[in-house]
N, C-alpha and C positions, 0 to 999 in steps of 0.2 A: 790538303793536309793528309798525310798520310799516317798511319798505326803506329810508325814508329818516333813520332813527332809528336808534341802538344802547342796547340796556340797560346796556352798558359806562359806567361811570365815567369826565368828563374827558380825558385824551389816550387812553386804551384806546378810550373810545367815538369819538373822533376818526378813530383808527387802524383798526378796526373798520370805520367808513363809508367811509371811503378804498380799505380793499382790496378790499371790498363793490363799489364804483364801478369800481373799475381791473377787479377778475371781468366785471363786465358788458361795459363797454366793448371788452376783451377777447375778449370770448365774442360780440359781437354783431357789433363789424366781422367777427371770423374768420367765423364764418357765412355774414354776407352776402357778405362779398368770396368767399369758397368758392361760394356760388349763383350769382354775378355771373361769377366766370371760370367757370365748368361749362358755364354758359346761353349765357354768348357764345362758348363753344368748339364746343358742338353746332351753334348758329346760323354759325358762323364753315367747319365741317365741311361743313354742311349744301348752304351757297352758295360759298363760295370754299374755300379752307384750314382748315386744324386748326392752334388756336393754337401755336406751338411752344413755349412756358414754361407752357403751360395746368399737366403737368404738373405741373411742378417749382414752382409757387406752390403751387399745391392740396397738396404735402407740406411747404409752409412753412405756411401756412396750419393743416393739421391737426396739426400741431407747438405752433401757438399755441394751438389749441382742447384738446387733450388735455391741457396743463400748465396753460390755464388751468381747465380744469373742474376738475381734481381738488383745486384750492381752493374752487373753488364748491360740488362735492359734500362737503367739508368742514365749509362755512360752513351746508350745509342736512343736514348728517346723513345723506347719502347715500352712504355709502362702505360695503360688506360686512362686517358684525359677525360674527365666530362669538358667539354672545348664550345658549347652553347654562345654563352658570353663572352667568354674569351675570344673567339671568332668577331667576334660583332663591335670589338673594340679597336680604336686609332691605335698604332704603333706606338705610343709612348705610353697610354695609361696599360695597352697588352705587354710591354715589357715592367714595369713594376709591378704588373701584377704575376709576372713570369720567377721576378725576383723574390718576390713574397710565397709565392707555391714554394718554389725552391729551399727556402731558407726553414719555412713550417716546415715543408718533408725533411730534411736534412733533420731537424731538432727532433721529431718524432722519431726517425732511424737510430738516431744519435740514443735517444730512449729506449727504445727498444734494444741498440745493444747494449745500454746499463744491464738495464733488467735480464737479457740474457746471459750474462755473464753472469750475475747475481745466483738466476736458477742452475747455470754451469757450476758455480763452486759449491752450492747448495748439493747438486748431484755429486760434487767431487766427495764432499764429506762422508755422504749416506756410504762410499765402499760399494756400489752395487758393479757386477759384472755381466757382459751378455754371455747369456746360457751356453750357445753354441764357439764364439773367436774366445771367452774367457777373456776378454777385455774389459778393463772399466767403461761404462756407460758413458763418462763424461767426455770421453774422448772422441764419442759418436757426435757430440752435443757443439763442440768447439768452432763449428763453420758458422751456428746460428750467430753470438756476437759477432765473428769477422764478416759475415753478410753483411752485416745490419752496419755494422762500421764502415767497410767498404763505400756501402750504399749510401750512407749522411754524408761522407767526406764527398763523392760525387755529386753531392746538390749541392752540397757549400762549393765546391767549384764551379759548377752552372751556375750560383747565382753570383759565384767572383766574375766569371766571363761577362754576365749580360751585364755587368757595375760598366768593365773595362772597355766594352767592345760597342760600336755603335747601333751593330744587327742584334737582332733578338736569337740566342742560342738555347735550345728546351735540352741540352747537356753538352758535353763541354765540346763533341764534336759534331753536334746537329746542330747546323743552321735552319731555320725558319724563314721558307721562302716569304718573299715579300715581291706585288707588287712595283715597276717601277715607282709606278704616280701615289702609292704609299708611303715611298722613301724621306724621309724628310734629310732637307737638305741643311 
């Protein structure tokens, strides 16, 4: 499978490519614009001044990179497993229990982006701006619910995959080696 494909079914696999696409896009402007102010603050320090918002972008910025990664390390099985038991289990009771992690995380993400959205409009009301760009606040804030949305919609697809598919997948395009003489046939 490649990046620009889903194993998903239909609008799952639709949906699947789309957040796929918004992670990157995501992940890759924040980056570069993060190198781009850094390079022209030092260079800016260097021969005249030190950008004065250099700051305060670079923690908007790592705001957008940290909620959007932790959908991407979602969407590649990169998130810290305690894997003890899990390990030590036959291939069918390790796949509903693959289902159940998935479905809890998803519902907790799912939560978390209630509530961050909640404290988002909460900050939109209060009118606060940052000192330095004179931006509203809330607008710095905006990546935490789409992280967090990103991220539940990516489990609820992992645990749609392991329902559909007969291999164990820990996201929607990590297969879970197995074994031959594990395989059940």
């Amino acid at each position: 499978m490649t990046d620009d494909t889903s194993s998903l079914p239909g609008i799952l696999g639709v949906i699947d490519l789309g957040i796929a696409k918004l992670e990157a896009i995501m992940l890759a402007v924040g980056v570069l614009l993060m190198a781009l102010n850094t390079v022209a603050n030092v260079i800016g320090r260097v021969f005249w001044e030190s950008l004065y918002f250099s700051e305060e972008l670079n923690r908007i910025l790592i705001i957008l990179i940290t909620f959007a990664g932790i959908s991407y390390a979602a969407r590649h099985g990169r998130h810290i497993r305690m894997s003890a038991i899990y390990d030590t289990l036959p291939p069918k009771p390790r796949k509903a229990l693959t289902i159940l992690i998935s479905l809890v995380t998803a519902v907790f993400m799912l939560g978390l982006a209630w509530y961050s959205l909640q404290f988002l409009l909460t900050t939109m009301g209060r009118g606060r701006v940052l000192p330095a760009l004179q931006i509203p606040v809330w607008i710095t804030l905006c990546w935490v619910p789409l992280g967090f949305l990103l991220t539940g919609l990516q489990y609820v697809l992992t645990a749609i995959k392991n329902v559909i598919e007969p291999d164990i997948y820990l996201s929607t395009n990590v297969l879970e080696g197995y074994d031959n003489d594990e395989r059940e046939v």
